[in-house]
N, C-alpha and C positions, 0 to 999 in steps of 0.2 A: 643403524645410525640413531642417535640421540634426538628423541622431539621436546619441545619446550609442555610444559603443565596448561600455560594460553592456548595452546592448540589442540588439548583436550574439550572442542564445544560440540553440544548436539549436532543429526543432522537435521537439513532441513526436508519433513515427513515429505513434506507436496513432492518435489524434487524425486525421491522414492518413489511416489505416488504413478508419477509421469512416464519412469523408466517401466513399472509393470508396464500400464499401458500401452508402452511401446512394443515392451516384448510382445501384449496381447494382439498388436495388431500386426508384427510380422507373423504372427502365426495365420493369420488370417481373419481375425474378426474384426467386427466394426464395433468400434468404442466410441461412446461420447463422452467427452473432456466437457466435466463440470469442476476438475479439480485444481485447474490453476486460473491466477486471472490474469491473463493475457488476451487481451481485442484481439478475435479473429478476422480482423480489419488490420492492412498498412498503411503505413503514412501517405498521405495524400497525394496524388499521383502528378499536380501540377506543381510540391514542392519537390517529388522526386526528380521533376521535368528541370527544374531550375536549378536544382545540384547537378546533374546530369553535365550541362554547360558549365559549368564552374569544373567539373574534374577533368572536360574537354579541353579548357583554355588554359591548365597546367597545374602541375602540380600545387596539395594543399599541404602546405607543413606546418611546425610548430604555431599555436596561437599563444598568447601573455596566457600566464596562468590562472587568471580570473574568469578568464572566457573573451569570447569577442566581443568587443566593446557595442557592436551595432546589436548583436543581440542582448549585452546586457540591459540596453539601452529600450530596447523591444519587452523584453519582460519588466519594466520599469512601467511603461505607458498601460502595459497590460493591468497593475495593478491599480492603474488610475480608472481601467476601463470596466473593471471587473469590480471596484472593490470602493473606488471613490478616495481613492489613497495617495497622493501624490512623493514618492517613493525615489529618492535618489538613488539614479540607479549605480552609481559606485558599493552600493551597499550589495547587489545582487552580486552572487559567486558563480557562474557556472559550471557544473560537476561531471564527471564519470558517471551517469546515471545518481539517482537518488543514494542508493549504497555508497556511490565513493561519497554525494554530501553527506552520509553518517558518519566515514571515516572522518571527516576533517571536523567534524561537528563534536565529535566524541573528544579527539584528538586535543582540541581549542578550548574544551569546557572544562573534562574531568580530568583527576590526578588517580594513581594507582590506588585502588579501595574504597573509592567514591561510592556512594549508595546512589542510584538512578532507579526512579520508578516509574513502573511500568502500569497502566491501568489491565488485567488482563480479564477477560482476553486478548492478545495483542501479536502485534506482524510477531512471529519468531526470532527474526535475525536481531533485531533490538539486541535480544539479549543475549544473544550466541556473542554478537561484537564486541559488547559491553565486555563480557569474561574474557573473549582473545585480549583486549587491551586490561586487564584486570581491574577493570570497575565491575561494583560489585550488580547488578539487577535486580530493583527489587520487586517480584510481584503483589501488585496491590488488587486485593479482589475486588470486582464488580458486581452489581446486578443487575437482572432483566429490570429490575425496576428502574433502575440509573439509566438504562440502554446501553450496559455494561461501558460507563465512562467514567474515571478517577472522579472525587468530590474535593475540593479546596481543604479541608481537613487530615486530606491524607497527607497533604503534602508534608506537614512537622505533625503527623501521626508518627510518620514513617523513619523521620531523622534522614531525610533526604538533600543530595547537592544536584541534584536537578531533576524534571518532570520531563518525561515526553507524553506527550499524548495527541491521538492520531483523529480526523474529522471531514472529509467521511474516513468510518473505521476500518481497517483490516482483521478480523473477521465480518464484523458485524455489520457495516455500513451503517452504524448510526453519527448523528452528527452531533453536535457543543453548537447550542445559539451562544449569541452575543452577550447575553450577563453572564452564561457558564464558562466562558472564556476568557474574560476578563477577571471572573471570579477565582478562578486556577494561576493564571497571572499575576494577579495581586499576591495569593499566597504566596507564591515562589520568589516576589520581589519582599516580602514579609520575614522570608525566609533564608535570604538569600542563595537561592537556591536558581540555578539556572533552566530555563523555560526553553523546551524544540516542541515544536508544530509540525507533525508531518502531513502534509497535507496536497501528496500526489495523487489524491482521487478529486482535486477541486473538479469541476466543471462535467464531474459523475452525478448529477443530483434530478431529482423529479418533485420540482414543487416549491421546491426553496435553495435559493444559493447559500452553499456552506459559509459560513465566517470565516478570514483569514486573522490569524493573531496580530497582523499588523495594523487590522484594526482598531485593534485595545492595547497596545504596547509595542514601544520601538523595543526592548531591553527583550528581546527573542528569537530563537534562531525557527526561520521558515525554512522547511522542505520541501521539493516541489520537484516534478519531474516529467518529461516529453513521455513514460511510458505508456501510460494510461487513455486520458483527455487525448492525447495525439496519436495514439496509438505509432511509438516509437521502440516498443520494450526492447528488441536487439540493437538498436544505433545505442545504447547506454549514454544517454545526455538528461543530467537532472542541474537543478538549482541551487540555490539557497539565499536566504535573504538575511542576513548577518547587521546586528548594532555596529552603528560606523565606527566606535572607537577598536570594535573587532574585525575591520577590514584587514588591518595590515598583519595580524595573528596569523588567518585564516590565509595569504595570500605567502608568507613566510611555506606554512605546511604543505600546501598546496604547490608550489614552487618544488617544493621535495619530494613528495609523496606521487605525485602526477607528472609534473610539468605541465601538463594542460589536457582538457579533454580533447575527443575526438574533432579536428575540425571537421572531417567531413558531416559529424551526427550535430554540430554546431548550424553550420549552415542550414541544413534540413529543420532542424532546430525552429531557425528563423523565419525559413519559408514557410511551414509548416502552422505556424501563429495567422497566418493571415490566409488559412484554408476552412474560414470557418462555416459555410456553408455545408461541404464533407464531414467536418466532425459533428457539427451536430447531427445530421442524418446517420451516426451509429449512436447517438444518444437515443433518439428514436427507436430504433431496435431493443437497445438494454432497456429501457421503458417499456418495452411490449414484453421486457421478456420477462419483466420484473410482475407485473402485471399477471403473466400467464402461472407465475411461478404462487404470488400469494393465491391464486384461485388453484392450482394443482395443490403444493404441498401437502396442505388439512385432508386432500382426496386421498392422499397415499398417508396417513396416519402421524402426518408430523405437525403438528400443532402449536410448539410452545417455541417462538421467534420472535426477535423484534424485528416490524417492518423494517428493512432497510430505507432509509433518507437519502443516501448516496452508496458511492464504488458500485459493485455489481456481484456481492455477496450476502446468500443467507446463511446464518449461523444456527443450526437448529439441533436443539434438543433430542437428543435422541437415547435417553435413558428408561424408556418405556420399554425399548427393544434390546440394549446393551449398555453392559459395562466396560468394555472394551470396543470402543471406536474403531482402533485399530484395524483388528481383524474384522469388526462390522464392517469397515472401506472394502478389506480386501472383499469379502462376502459378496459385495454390491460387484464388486467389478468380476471377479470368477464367473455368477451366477447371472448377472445382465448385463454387463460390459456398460456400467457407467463407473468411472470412475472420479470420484470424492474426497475431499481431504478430512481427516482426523482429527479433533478436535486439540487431542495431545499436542499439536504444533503450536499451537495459540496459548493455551493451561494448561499447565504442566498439573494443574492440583487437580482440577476440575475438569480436562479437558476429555477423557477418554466417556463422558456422556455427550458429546457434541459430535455433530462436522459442521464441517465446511463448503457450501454449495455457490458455484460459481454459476453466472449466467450471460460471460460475457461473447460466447458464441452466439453463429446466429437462431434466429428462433425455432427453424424445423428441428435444430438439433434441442433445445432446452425443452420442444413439446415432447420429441419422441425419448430424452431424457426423464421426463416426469411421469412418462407412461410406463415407462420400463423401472419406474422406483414404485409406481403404485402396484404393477404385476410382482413385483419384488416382495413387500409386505403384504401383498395379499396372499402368494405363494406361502409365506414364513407365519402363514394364522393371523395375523395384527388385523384389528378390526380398526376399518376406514370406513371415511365418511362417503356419502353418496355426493 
């Protein structure tokens, strides 16, 4: 049968990454999973208690497209709570996970051939979506020096019709204070150029609360998602926060493209906002494990990272040992069963000297993961630090 040219996009490596694993451990071994980020924590067991009741006293169907109004209303206050923002909440979307708000975000902003840039290193799918819907992705390179994040410059460096950029990152967990976000912002409104914020690792941070853009501009589309902070990833319920004159765009697409998200992962959703005792106690964790990780790393011979700020990712250099990330991943996972993600997923230019180390398990696993990377390079000759 016939496939469309849109439907020629990369895959996505981690994805790969997860299936060896899998295979590895029907065979019998024990693997630890640094390579996706997924909280090895569920949602909160007194919001599961109260969906629980709700699916007892009858059936949940169809919700309005935009999401339930008591939850839009809920992550509305959140931004007053969180961010000092006082946020109509008609403006908030409710999503299919973060992914369906890219679809409708892409969908609402760009036209076929659109230039979108991307600061990279950066999430993958960006730009696998951007090519399914034929806008074009443009990678814009970073540096360690930057804390690998786009500069204002780029934006009409590039000849761009709109910027995403992600805070805390995906690879890197670094974060945009508040002049470099506004400073990105202005270019794009400079530019005319449309501005997305993804920003589903809020409430991932150690030290300082990330910026949301709706701090520095109404004229932007926010990203946001129950995966993460809530530890929701399989309910697939995310957000978006949309300029009001693009409510009824975005509610148009949405109407068609969805009908509505999940209401069960909606409600959970809800209940889940006001379990905040529980999540922060796996902040706690990612903290210890963040902690254990910048004091392991250097021991096992990796050296050259930006601390992470937020999410629960290190992006480390790894061109002292290989050119090809790739097979270095598999390497790691064959020879010590940890398995890591490949930088390639993030850089396509620059990526195959990188991976991607995750830490959102809990911490026996992230210790006895950094011991078995430093027995790893110490096996392979690499001279580590004491």
């Amino acid at each position: 049968m016939r496939s469309s040219r849109r439907g020629a996009v990369d895959p996505f490596i981690v994805m790969d990454v997860m299936e060896a694993a899998r295979k590895a451990e029907a065979e019998g071994r024990h693997i630890i999973h640094m390579e996706v980020g997924q909280p090895s924590t569920g949602a909160p067991q007194a919001a599961l208690d109260r969906l629980a009741a709700d699916m007892a006293a009858g059936p949940l169907g169809y919700t309005v497209a935009l999401g339930l109004p008591e939850l839009r209303q809920r992550i509305a206050r959140h931004y007053g709570e969180w961010y000092d923002v006082d946020l109509n909440p008609e403006r908030v979307v409710v999503t299919a996970g973060a992914s369906g708000a890219f679809l409708l975000a892409f969908t609402a902003l760009f036209d076929t051939g659109d230039r979108v840039g991307l600061g990279a290193p950066c999430y993958p799918s960006y730009r696998q979506i951007l090519r399914s819907f034929d806008i074009t992705p443009v990678d814009i390179p970073t540096t360690l020096a930057s804390r690998f994040q786009p500069l204002p410059q780029d934006v009409a460096a590039h000849d761009l019709a709109g910027l995403i950029v992600a805070s805390p990152a995906n690879p890197t967990g670094t974060m945009l204070g508040r002049t470099e976000m506004a400073q990105l912002a202005e270019a794009c409104g400079v530019a005319g150029a449309a501005f997305v914020s993804d920003e589903i690792y809020h409430g991932l941070d150690y030290g300082q609360r990330p910026v949301s853009a709706v701090q520095v501009t109404d004229e932007v589309y926010v990203i946001n998602s129950f995966s993460k902070y809530f530890s929701m990833t399989g309910w697939r319920v995310g957000w978006m926060v949309v300029p009001e004159d693009h409510i009824r765009i975005v509610e148009r697409i949405a109407q068609n493209q969805f009908i509505c998200p999940s209401h069960a992962a909606q409600k959970l959703a809800l209940y889940a906002m006001d379990c905040d005792a529980d999540l922060q106690a796996n902040i706690a964790v990612y903290a210890e494990n963040r902690r254990l990780m910048l004091e392991s790393l250097p021991k096992a011979g990796f050296t050259k990272f930006a601390p992470p700020d937020g999410a629960f990712y290190f992006y480390v250099d790894v061109s002292e040992f290989t050119d090809d990330s790739l097979a270095f991943s598999a390497e790691i996972l064959e020879k010590v069963g940890v398995a890591v993600t490949p930088g390639l997923d993030f850089d396509q230019a620059q990526g195959s000297r990188w991976l991607r180390l995750s830490y959102a398990r809990g911490t026996a696993d992230i210790a006895e993961g950094m011991a078995r990377l430093r027995r790893f390079t110490q096996e392979r000759g690499a001279v580590c630090a004491d």
